[in-house]
PDB file with SEQRES, HELIX, SHEET and CRYST1 records, atoms N, CA, C and O in Angstrom:
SEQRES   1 A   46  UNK UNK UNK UNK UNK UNK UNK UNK UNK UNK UNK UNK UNK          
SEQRES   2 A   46  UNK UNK UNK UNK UNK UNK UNK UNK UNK UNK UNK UNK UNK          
SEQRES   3 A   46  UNK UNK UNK UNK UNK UNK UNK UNK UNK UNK UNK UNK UNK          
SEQRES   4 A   46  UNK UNK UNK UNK UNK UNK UNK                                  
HELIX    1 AA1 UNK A    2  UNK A   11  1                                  10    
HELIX    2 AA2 UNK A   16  UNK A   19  1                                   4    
HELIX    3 AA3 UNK A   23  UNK A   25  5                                   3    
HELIX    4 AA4 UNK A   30  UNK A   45  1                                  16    
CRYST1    1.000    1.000    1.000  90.00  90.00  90.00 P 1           1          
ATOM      1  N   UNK A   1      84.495-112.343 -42.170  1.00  0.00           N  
ATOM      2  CA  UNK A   1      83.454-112.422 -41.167  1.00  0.00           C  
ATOM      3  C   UNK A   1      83.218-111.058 -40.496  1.00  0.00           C  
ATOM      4  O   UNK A   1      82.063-110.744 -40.209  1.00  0.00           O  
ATOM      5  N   UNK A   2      84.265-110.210 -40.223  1.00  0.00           N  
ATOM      6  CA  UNK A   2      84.181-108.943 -39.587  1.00  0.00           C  
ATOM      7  C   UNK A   2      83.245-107.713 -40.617  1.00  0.00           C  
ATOM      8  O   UNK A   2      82.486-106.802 -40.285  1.00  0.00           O  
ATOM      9  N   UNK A   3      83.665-108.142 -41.810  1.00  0.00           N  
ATOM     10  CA  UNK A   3      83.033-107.285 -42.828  1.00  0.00           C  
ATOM     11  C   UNK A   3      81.651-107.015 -42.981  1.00  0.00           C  
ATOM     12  O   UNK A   3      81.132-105.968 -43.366  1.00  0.00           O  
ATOM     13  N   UNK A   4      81.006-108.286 -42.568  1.00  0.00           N  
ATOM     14  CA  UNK A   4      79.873-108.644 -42.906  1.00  0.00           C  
ATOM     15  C   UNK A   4      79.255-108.177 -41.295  1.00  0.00           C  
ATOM     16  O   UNK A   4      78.325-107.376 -41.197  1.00  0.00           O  
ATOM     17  N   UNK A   5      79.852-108.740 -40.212  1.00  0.00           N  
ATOM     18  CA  UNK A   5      79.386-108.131 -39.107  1.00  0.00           C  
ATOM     19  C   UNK A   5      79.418-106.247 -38.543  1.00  0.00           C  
ATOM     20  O   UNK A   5      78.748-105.574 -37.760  1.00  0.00           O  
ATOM     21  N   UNK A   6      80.622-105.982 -39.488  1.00  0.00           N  
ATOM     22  CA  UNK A   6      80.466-104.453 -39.171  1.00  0.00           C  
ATOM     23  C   UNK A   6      79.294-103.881 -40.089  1.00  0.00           C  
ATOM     24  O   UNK A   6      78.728-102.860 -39.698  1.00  0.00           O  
ATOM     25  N   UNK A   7      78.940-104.405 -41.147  1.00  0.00           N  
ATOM     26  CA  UNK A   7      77.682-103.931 -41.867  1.00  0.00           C  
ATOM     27  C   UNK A   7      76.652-104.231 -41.273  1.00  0.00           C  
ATOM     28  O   UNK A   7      75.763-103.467 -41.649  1.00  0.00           O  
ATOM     29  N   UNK A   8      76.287-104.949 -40.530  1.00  0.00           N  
ATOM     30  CA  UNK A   8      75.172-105.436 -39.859  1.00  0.00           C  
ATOM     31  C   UNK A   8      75.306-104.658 -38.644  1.00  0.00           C  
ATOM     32  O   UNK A   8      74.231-104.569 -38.051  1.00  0.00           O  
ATOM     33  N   UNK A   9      76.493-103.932 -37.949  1.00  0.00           N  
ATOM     34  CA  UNK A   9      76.198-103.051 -37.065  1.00  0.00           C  
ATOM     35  C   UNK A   9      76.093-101.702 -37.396  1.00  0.00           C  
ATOM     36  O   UNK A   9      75.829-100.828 -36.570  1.00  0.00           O  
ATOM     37  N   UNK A  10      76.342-101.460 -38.885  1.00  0.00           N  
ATOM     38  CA  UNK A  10      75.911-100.299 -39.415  1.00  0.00           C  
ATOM     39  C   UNK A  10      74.563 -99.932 -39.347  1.00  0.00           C  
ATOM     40  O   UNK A  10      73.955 -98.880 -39.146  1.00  0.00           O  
ATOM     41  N   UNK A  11      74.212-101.326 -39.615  1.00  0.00           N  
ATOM     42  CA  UNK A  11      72.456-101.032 -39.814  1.00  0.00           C  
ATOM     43  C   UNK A  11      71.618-101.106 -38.587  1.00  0.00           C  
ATOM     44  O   UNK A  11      70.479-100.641 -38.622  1.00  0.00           O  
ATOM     45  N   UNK A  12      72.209-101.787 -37.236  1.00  0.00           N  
ATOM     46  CA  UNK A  12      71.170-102.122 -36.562  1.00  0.00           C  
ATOM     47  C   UNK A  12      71.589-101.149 -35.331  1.00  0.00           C  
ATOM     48  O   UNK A  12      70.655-100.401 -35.041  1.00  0.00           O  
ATOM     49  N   UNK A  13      72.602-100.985 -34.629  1.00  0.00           N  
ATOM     50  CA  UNK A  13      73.178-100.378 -33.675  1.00  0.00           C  
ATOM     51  C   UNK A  13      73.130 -98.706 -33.861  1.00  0.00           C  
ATOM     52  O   UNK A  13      73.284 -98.187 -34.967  1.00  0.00           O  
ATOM     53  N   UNK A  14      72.984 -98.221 -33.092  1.00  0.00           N  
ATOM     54  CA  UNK A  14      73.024 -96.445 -33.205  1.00  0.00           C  
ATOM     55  C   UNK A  14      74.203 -96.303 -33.373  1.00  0.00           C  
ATOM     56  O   UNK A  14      75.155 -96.980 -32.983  1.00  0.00           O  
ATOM     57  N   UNK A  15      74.127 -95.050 -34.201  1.00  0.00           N  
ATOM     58  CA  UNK A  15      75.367 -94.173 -34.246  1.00  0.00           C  
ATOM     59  C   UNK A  15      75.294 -93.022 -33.226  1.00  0.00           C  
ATOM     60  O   UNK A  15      74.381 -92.197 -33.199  1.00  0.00           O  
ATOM     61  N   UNK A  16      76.719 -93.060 -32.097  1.00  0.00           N  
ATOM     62  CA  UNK A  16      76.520 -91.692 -30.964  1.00  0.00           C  
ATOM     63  C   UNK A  16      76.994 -90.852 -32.031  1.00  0.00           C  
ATOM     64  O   UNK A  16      76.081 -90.120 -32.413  1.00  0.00           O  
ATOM     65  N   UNK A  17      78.185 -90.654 -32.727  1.00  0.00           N  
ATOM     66  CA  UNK A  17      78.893 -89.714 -33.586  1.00  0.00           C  
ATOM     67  C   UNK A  17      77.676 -88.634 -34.172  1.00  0.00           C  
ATOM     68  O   UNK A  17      77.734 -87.444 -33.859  1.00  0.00           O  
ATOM     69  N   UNK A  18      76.704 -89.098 -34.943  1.00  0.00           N  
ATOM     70  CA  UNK A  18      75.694 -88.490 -36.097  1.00  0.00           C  
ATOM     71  C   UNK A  18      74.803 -87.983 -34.487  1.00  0.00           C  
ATOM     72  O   UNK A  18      74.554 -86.784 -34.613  1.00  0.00           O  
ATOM     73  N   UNK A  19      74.340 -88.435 -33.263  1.00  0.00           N  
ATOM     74  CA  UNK A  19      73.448 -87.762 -31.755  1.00  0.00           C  
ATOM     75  C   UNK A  19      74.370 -86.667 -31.038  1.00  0.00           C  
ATOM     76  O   UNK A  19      74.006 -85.903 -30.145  1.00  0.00           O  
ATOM     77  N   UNK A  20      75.998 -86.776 -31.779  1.00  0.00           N  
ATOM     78  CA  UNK A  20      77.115 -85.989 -30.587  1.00  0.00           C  
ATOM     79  C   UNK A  20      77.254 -86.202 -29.798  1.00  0.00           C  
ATOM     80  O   UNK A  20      77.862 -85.355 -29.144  1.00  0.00           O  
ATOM     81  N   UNK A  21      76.883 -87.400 -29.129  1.00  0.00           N  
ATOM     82  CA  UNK A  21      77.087 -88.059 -28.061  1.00  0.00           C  
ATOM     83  C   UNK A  21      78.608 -87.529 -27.195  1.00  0.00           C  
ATOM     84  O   UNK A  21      79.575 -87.525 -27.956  1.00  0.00           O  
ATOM     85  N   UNK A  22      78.866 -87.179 -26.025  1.00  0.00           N  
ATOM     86  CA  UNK A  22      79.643 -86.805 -25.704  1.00  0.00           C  
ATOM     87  C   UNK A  22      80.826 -87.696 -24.868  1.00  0.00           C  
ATOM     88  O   UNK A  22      80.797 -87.233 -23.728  1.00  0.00           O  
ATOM     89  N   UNK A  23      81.580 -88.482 -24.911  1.00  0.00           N  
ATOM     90  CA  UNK A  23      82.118 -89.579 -24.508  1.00  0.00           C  
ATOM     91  C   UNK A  23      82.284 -89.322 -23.051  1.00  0.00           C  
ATOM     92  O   UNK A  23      81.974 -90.148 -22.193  1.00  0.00           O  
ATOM     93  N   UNK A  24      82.855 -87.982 -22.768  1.00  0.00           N  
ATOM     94  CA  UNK A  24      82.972 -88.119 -20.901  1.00  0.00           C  
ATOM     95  C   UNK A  24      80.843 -88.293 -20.167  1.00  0.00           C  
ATOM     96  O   UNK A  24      80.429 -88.844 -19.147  1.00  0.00           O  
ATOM     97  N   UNK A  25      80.311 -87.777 -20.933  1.00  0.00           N  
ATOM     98  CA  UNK A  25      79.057 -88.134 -20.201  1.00  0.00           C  
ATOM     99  C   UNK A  25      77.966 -89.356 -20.923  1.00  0.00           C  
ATOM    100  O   UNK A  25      76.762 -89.607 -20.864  1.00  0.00           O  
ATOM    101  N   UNK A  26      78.838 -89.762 -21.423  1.00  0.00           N  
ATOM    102  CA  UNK A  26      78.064 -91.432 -21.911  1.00  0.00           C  
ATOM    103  C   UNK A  26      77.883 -92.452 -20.906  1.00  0.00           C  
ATOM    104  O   UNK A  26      78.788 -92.775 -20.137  1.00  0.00           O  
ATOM    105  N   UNK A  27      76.607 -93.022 -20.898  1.00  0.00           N  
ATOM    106  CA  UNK A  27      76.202 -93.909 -19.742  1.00  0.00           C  
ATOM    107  C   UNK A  27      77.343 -95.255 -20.286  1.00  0.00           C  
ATOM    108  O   UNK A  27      78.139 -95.144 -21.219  1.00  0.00           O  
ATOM    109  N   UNK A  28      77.118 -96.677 -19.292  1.00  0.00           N  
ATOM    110  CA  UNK A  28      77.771 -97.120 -19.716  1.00  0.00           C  
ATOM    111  C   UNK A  28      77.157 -98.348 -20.423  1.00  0.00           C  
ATOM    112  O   UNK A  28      77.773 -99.412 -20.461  1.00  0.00           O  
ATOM    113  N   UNK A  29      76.347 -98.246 -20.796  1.00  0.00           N  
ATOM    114  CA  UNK A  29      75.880 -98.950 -22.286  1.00  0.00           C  
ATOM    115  C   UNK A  29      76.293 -98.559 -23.290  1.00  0.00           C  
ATOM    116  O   UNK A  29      76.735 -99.355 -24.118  1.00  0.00           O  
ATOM    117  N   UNK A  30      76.275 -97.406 -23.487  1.00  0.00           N  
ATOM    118  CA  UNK A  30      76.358 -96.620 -24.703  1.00  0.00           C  
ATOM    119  C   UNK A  30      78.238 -96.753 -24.895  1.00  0.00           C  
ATOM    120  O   UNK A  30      78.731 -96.807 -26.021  1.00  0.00           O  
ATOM    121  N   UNK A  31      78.986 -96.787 -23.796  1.00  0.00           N  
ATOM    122  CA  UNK A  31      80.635 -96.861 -24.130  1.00  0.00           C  
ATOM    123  C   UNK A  31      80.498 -98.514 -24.243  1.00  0.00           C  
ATOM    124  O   UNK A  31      81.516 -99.110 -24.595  1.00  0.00           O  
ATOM    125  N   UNK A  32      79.414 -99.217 -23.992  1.00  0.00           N  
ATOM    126  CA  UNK A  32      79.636-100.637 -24.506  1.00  0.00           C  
ATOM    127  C   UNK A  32      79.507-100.838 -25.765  1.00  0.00           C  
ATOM    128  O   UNK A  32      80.291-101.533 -26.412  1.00  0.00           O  
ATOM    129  N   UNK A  33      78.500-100.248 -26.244  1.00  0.00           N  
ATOM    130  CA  UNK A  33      78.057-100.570 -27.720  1.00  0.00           C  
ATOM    131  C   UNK A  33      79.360 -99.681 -28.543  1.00  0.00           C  
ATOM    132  O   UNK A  33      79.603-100.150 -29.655  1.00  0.00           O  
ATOM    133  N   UNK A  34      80.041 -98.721 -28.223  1.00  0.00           N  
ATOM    134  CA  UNK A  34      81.124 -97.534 -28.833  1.00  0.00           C  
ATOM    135  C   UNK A  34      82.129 -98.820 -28.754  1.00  0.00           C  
ATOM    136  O   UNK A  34      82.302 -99.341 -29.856  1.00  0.00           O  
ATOM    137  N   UNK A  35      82.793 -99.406 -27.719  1.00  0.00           N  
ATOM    138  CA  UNK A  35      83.949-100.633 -27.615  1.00  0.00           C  
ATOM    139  C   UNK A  35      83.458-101.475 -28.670  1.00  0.00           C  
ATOM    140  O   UNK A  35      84.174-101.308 -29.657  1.00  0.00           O  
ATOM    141  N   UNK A  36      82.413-102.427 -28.918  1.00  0.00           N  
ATOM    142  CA  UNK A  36      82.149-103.302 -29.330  1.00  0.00           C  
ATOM    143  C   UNK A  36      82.043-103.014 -31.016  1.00  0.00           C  
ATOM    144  O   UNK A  36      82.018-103.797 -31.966  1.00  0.00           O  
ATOM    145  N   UNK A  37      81.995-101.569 -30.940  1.00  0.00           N  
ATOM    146  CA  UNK A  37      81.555-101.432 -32.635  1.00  0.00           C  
ATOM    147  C   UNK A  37      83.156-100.497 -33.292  1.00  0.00           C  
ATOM    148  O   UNK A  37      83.398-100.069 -34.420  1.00  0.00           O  
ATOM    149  N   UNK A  38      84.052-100.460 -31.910  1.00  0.00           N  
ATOM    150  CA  UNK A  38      85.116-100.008 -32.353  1.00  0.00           C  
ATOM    151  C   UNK A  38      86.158-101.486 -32.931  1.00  0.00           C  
ATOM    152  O   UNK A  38      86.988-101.605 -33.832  1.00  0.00           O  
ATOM    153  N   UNK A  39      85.604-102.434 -31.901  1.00  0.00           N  
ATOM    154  CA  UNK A  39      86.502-103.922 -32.053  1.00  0.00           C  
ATOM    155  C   UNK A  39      85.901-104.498 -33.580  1.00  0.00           C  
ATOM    156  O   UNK A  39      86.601-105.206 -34.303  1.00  0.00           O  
ATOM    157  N   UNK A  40      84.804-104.172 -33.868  1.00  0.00           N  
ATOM    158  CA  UNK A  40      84.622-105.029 -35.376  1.00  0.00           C  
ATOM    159  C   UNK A  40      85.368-104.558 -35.895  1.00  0.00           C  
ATOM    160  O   UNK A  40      86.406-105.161 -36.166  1.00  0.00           O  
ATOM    161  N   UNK A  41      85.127-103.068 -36.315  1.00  0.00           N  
ATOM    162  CA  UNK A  41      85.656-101.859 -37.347  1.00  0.00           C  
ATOM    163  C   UNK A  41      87.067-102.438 -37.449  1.00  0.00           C  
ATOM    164  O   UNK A  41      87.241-103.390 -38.211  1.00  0.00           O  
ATOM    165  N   UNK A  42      87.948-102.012 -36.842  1.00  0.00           N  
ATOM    166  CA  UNK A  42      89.043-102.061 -36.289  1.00  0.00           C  
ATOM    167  C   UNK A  42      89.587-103.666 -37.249  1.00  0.00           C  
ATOM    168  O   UNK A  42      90.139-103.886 -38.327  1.00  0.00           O  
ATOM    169  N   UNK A  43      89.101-104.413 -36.230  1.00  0.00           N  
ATOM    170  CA  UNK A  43      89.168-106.017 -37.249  1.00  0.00           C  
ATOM    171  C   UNK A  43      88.682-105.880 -38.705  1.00  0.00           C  
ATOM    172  O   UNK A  43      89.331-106.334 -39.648  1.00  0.00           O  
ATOM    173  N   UNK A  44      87.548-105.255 -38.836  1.00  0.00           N  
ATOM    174  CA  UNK A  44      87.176-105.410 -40.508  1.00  0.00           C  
ATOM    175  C   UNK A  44      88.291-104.964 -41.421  1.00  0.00           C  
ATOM    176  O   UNK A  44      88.661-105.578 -42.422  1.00  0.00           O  
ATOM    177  N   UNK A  45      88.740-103.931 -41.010  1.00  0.00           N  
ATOM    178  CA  UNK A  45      89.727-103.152 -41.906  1.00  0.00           C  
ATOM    179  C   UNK A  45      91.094-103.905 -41.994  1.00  0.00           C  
ATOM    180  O   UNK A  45      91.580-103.708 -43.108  1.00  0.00           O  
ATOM    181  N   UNK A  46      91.643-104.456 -41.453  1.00  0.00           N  
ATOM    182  CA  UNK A  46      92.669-105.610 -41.142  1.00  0.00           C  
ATOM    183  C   UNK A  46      92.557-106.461 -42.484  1.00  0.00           C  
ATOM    184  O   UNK A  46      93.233-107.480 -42.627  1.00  0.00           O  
TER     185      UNK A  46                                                      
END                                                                             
């Protein structure tokens, strides 16, 4: 289930990494969507 959901956040969710997004000055949406797409990943690979 994680597999399939981390591909689907591949495709739909931004990547900060590829913008350089800078983590100390990230609003806090943007460290929401970074948590949330760290918790799939994280699970997918498991």
């Amino acid at each position: 289930m994680f597999k399939i959901l981390a591909q689907i956040n591949k495709v739909i969710l931004p990547s900060f990494t590829k913008q350089r997004l800078d983590l100390a000055k990230a609003k806090k949406w943007q460290m929401a969507i970074i948590g949330y797409r760290y918790y799939v990943t994280s699970r997918a690979l498991d």
